[in-house]
N, C-alpha and C positions, 0 to 999 in steps of 0.2 A: 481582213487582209485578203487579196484577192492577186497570186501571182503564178504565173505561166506555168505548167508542168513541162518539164525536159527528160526527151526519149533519146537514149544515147546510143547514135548506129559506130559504125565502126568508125566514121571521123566528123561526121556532121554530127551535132545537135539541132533536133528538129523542133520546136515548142508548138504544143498543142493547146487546147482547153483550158481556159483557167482552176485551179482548186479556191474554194472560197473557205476561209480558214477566221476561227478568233481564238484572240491569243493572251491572256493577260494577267497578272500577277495575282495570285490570292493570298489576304492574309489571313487566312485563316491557319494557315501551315506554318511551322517554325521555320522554313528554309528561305532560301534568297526568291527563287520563283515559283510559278506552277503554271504549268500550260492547261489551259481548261480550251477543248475544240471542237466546234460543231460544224462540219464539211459538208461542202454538193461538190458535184462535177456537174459540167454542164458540156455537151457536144463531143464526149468521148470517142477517140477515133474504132472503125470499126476491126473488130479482132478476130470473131465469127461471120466471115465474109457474106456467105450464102444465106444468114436470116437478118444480117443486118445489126445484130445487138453483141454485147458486152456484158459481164459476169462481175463487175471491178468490187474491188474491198483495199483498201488502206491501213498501210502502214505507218508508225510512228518507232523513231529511231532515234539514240541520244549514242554519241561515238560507238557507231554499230550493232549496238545494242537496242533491240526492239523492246520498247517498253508498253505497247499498244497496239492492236489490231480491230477495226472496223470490222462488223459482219458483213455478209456478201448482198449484193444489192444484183438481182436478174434480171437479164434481157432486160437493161436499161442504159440509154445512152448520157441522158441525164440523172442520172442518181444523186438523193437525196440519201443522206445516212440519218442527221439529226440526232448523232450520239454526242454525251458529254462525257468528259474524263477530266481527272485531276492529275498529275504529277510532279512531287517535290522535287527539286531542283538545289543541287547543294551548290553550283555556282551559276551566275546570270551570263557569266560566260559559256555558256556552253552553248553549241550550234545543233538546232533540229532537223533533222532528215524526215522531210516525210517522202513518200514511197508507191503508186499505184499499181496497183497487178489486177490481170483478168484472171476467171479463179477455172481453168479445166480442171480434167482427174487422171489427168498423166502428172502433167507440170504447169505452173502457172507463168503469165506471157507478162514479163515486165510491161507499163506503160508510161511511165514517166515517175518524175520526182522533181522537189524542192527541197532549197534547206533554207531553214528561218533565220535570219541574222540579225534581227531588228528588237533580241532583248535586252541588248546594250542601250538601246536609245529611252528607257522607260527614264523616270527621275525617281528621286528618292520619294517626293511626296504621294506618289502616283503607289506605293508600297504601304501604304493605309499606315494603322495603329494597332498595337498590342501591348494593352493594359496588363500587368500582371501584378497582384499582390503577396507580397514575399514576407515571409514570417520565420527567421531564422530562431529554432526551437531546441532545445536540448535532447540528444537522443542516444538512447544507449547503444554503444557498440559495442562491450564485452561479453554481450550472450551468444554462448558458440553451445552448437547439438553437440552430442555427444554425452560421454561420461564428465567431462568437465565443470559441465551444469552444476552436479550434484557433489562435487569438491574445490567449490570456491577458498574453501578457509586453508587448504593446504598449508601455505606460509604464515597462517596466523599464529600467535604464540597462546600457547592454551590459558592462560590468563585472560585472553579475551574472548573467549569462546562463551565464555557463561556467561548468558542476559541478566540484567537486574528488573528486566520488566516485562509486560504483554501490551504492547497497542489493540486493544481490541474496538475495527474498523467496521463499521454499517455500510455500505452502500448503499441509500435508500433510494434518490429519483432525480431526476434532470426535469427539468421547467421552462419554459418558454422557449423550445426546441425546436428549430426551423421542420417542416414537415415538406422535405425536398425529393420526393419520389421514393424510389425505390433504394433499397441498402440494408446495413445493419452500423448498429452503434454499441460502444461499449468503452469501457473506460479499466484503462491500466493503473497498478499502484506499486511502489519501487518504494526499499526502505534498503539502502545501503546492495546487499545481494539477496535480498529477499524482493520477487518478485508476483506480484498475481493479478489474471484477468479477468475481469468479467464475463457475465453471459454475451451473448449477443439477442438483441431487441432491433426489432424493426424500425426503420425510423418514424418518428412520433413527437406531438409535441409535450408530452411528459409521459416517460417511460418511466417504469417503476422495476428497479432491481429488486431490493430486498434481502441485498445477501452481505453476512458478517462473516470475518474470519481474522485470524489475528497474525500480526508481524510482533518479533523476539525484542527486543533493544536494550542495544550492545550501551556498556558504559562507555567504551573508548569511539562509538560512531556518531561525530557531529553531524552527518548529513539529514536534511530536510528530507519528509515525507513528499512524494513528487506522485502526483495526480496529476494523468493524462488521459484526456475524451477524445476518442477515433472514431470515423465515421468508415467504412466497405460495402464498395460498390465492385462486385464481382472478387475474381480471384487475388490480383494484383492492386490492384486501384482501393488504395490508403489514402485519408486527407484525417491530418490533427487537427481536432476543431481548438485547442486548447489547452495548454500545461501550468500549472499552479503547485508551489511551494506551501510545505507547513512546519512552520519550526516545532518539531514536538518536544524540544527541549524545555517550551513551557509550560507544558501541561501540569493538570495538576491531580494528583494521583487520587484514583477512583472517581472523580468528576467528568461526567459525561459533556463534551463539547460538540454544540450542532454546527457544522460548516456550508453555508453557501456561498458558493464563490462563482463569478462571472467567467464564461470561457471567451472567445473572438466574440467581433462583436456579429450580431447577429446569428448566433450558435446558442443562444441562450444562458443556463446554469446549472451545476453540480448540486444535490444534496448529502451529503455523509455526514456520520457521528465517529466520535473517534472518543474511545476511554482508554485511559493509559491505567494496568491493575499490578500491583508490587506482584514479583514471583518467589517464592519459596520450594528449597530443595533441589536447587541445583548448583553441582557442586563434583568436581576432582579431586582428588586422593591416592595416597597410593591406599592398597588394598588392606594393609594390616590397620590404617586408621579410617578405614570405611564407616560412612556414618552409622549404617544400622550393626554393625561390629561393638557399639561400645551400649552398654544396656542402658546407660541414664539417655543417651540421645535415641535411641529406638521406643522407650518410653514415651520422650517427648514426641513419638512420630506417631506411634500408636493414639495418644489422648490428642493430639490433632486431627486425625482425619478418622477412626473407631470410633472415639467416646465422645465425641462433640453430640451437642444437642445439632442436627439439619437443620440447616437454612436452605433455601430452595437459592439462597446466592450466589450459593461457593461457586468459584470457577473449577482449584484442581480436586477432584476424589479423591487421590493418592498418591502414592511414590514412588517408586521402581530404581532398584539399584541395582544396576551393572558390572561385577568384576570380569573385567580382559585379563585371564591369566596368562595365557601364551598361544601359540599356535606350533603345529606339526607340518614336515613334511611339507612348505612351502613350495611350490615349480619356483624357478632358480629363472632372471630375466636378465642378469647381467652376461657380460660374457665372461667371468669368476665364476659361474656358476652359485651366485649369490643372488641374494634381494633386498631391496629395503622398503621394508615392511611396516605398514600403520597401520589402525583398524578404525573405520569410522562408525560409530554407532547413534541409530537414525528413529525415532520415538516421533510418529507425527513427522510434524513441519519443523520437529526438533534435532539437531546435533551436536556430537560431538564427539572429539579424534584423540588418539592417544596418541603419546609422540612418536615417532620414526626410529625403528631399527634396525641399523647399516648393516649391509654386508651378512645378513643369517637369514638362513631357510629354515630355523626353527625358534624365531623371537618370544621374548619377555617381557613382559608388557605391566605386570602385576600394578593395573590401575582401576581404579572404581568410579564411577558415575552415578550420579543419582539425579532422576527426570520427575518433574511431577506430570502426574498423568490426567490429562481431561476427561480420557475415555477408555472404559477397562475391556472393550472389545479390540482395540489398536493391536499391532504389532508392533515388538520391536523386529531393528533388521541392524546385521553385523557385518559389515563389508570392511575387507582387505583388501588393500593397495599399495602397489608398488611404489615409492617416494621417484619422480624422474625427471628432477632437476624443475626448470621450468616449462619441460613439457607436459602433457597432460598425462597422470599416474595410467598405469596398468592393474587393472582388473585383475584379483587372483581368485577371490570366491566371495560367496556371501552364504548366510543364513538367518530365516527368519522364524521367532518364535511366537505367540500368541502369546498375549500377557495371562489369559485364562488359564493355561496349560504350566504354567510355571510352579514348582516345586521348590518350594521358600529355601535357602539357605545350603543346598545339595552341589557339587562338582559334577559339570558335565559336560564331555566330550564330542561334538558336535562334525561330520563330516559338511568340507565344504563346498556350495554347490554354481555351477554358471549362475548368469542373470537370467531371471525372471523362473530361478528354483527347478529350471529344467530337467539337470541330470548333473551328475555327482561332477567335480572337480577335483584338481590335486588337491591335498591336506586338509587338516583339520583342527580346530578352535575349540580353547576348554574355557567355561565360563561357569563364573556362579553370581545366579538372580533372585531376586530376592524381591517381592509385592507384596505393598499395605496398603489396600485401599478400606473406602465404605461402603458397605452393600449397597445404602438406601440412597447413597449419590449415586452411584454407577446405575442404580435401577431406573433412576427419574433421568439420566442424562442420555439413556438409550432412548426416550421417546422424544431427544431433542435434536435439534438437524446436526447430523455429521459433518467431521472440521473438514475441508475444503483442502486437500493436498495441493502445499505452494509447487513442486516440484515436478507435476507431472506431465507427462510425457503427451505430445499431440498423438492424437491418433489417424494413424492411417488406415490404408485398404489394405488387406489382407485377406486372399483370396482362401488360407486354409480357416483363418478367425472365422472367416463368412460361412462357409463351411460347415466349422464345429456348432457356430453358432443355428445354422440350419437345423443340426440335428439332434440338439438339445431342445431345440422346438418341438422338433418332430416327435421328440422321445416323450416333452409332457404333453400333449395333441392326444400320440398314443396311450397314456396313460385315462386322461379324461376320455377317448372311446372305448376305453376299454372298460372303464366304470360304466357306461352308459349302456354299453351292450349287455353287462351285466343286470343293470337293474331292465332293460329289454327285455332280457329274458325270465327274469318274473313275474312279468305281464304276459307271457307267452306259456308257461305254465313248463319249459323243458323240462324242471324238476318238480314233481310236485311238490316232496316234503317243504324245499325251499319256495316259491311261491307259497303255500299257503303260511308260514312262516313269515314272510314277508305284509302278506295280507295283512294276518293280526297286529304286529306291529304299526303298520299302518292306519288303521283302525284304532288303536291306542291310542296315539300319536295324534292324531286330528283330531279327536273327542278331548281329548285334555292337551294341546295345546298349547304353550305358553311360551312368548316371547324369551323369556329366562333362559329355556332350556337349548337354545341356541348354543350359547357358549359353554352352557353345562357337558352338551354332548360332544363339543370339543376339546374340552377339559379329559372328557371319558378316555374318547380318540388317542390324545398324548398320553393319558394314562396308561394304557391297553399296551400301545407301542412301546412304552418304557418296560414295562412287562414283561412282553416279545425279544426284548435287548436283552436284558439282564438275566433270563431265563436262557439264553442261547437259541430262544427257536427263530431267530429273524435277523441276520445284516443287512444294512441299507449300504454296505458299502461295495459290494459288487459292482454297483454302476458306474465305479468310476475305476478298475480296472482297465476297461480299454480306451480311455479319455488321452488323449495326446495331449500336450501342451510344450511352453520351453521355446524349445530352436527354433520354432516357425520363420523369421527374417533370416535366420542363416542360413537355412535350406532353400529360402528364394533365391538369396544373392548369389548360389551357385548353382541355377538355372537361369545362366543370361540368355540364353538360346530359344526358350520356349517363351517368348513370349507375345505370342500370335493371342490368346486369349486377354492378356494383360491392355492389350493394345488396341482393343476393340474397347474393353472397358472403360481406360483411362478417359475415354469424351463424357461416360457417364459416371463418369469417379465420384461425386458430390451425392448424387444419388443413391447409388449403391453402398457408400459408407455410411448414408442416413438409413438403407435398408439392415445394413451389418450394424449397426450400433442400436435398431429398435431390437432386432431378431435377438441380440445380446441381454438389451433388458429385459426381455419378455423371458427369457431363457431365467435370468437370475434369480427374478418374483417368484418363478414357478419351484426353483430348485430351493429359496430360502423359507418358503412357505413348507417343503416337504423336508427342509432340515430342522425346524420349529418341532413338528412331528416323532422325526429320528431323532431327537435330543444329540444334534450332531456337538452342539455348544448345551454342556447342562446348565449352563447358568441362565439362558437366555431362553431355554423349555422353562425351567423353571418359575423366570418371570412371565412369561405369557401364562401358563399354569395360574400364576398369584390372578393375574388383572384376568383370567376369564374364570376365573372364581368371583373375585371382584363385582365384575359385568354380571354372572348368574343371580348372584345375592341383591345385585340392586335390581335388577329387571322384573324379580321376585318380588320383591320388599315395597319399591316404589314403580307407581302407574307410566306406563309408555310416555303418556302427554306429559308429564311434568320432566321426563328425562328431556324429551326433545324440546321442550321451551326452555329449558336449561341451556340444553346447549347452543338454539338458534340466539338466544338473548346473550353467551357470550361471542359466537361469532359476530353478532351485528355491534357488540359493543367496543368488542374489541382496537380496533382502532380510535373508536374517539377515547377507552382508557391510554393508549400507549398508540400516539401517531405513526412512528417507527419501528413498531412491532415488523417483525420477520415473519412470513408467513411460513408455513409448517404443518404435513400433517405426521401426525404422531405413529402411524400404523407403519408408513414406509420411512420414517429415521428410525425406526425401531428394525424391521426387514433389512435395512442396511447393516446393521450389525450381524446378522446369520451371515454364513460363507455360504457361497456358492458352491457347487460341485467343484467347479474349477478351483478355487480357492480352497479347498477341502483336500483335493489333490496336492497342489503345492504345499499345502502344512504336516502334509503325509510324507511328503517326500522330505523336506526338511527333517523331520521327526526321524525318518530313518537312517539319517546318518548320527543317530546318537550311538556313539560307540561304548562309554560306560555313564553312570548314575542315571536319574529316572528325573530329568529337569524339566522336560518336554514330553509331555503325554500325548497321546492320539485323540483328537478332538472327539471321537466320539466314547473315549472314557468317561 
């Protein structure tokens, strides 16, 4: 389009030059139009009298508002710009200004303008095509952040709280998977209000999870097993390849079912197994007919999970019965200066609530629970809440105990503490617990992959986590240089006695040699240390005196002010929480490998004790090569025995079970609101 520009004196309009302008609908955009324009001028009047030339740049304008500006074109009377632009347009009515100016550095000299009127004349067909394929899918809307999350069942009536079964789900691989650039993919599973997600895998055209975990199933919940595959591309950008139903109401108990199912098409397919296993030992009461209370059924709980011959199949090792006898001293949320008061009590991915007591700040509760337990390194955790209507409850304390630390059959008075075991809260909860498990199941189920927490929390940045986590790094760094300068210095002769001391040892040592003596001298190690404990001449618990932990987000949220630091970060937020979340593991490996040592958990010195005894004896006994063609002949076999084998190594499911410092703190802290009996030991008792 090619039409006059108008310079407007006080009553004339003058038209000069033409603007040469193209103008035309794109559909690439959702909106009605878009102005795409590539401009010249040509014979621009002179504005710098004395050399002759013009500065000009262009303006674009949609009802006074500039939505565009051309760069500056110099000393040129014909300027070429040759720029393109887009701009969506949310009505085809709308009229374009455009605008020329010569550009000095005082003030710039109008030269003329047009306005575009000619987008009304387009036709509809002149407005292309936009295919879109719509797939109206099921999607959950009741998951809200917060506390809520973790007290779905509120309104339930305790009758239906107890599962009668365990879905236990594989997720093992997707198949013929479009291989569309960049992203990640991963697949959600929904069983009523149990929910949980997968890793994320790059996309690929057969990714391999590999990971099981299990969903509860309720008698009273008809709802289908709902598998959904999502593809993420950046932060925002979500597309559902695919949602599939599975009636698990037909399953057939203890029968392993392999499921492939087709997602969209050309999104390829799902592989998962799914076994439904009967459950045993769960169960409400009041307290005086507690199951392990009456001696013929404590009997039968003992020659269950004690005196059984092992099977290497069993799912639970044991039991755990929980009496909620009352609480003390509740903070008062009404305006009565009352509360109403429940205790939810949370084993695993496992729950369950005792009912609601109106109106008192010091409830009665006298009810028993009993959990079978998968794994005898878990916690249980005891949280109070305010009952508040249909809104979401109030948080009044909680506490968490280690099932190892439990003292069978004892009353104990427990002070209650904020979320995440911070620091002490109003009131306190009396309870009496009670554990049966098997050793030689708990022993073999620690080398097998830990259950997969449905309920946990995303993680974010957090600038003091990053932090702590720095320098628990720094703190084992400085540990291993400080060993190192150590052994430095017996090559350096500082001490004589020591060095030549060292020498011979060394000299020992490499003349008799032997593979075996690897774990033997680590065996010693733990030994020596247990020693040191028990004799009084050594705490390992000093180091975590001055370890913070607790309020961290509460003390953010009330510095809205400072966040100059926060603000720089947030463009590299993905990164920096990849760096806080390795700096964290790196921190854990190092703290759980020196709680192994400090026999922080005796049960778990213990067994590494057993198995590098174990390792010594066989290393001794039988030759290097025969162990290691042992073991390469079950890795490489491994899969063609059991196609859907879960991958696992034994050394770090086993490390997951030691506490970390952090975690060490928090069990310390809980432990010290025991007010009377001795239910909760100090983990490194």
């Amino acid at each position: 389009t090619s039409l006059p520009l108008t310079r407007w004196h006080s009553d004339d309009a003058i038209p000069t030059r033409p603007l040469s302008l193209h103008c035309l609908p794109n559909s690439q955009h959702n909106r009605s139009s878009t102005c795409v324009a590539r401009h010249s001028l040509a014979d621009l009047p002179f504005i710098v009298f004395h050399l002759g030339t013009s500065d000009p740049y262009v303006k674009f304008k949609i009802e006074g508002k500039q939505f565009y500006k051309s760069k500056v074109v110099y000393k040129d009377l014909n300027p070429r710009w040759n720029e393109s632009f887009s701009h969506p347009l949310r009505d085809r009515e709308y009229n374009i200004e455009v605008r020329v100016y010569d550009k000095n550095r005082t003030s710039d000299d109008f030269m003329g303008s047009i306005i575009l009127l000619h987008f009304r004349d387009y036709k509809e067909d002149d407005m292309g095509v936009i295919i879109v394929d719509v797939c109206l899918m099921f999607r959950d809307a009741t998951i809200k952040k917060g506390p809520v999350g973790i007290f779905q069942t509120l309104q339930v009536f305790l009758r239906n709280q107890m599962w009668t079964g365990v879905l236990c789900i594989t997720l093992v691989e997707g198949q013929d998977m479009p291989q569309c650039g960049q992203g990640d993919i991963y697949v959600r599973f929904r069983l009523g209000d149990q929910k949980y997600k997968s890793k994320n895998l790059c996309i690929q055209p057969n990714p391999q999870w590999r990971e099981q975990f299990d969903f509860n199933q309720f008698e009273d919940n008809q709802e289908p097993l709902q598998v959904e595959m999502c593809s993420k591309r950046g932060r925002k950008s979500e597309e559902s390849w695919g949602m599939l139903e599975v009636d698990v109401s037909t399953l057939t108990v203890n029968e392993k079912q392999l499921y492939s199912y087709m997602l969209n098409p050309g999104k390829g397919r799902v592989v998962f197994l799914i076994t439904l296993r009967s459950v045993w030992g769960v169960s409400i009461s009041d307290i005086e007919n507690a199951t392990l209370s009456k001696p013929d059924e404590k009997d039968e709980v003992v020659e269950k999970f004690v005196r059984f011959s092992f099977c290497t199949c069993i799912i639970d090792i044991g039991i755990l019965q929980v009496g909620v006898i009352r609480a003390n001293d509740l903070p008062a949320t009404d305006i009565n200066g009352k509360s109403n008061a429940l205790c939810v009590i949370e084993l695993g991915n496992s729950k369950l609530q005792t009912h609601t007591v109106y109106k008192n700040v010091n409830p009665e509760w006298k009810k028993s629970f009993t959990f079978p337990i998968k794994d005898i390194t878990d916690v249980v955790e005891l949280t109070v809440f305010d009952e508040n209507g249909d809104k979401a409850p109030n948080f009044l304390g909680t506490v968490a105990i280690p099932l190892l630390t439990v003292k069978n059959g004892q009353e104990i008075t427990l002070l209650l503490k904020k979320e995440k075991l911070g620091s002490a809260s109003k009131g306190s909860i009396t309870l009496v617990l009670e554990v049966i498990y098997n050793k030689v199941g708990a022993s073999v189920k620690s080398f097998q992959p830990k259950e997969a927490k449905l309920t946990e929390e995303t993680i974010k940045f957090n600038k003091k986590v990053l932090a702590q986590s720095i320098y628990r790094v720094r703190k084992i760094s400085t540990a291993v240089l400080s060993t190192l300068q150590y052994i430095k210095s017996c090559f350096q002769w500082e001490s004589t006695q020591r060095s030549l001391i060292a020498f011979l040892i060394f000299l020992l040592t490499v003349w008799h040699w032997e593979l075996f003596m690897l774990p033997l001298f680590l065996l010693l190690l733990i030994g020596w240390n247990y020693f040191q404990l028990s004799t009084g001449r050594a705490s390992y618990n000093q180091d975590l005196v001055n370890m913070t932990i607790g309020d961290d987000e509460e003390e953010d949220e009330k510095e809205p002010g400072k966040k100059g630091l926060i603000d720089k970060i947030y463009m590299v937020q993905e990164v920096v929480l990849a760096v806080q979340n390795v700096l964290e593991e790196i921190a854990n490996i190092g703290e759980r490998v020196k709680n192994i040592f400090n026999w922080s958990v005796p049960f778990l010195s213990c067994l590494a004790c057993l198995v590098l005894f174990v390792a010594a004896a066989l290393l001794y006994l039988i030759p290097l090569r025969y162990i290691v063609l042992i073991w390469g002949i079950n890795k490489f076999t491994k899969k063609l025995r059991n196609p859907y084998s879960i991958d696992s190594n034994e050394i770090l499911d086993f490390l997951k079970r030691v506490p970390s410092d952090v975690q060490k703190v928090r069990a310390e802290r809980s432990c010290q609101g025991v007010i009377s009996g001795a239910g909760c030991s100090a983990l490194s008792d």
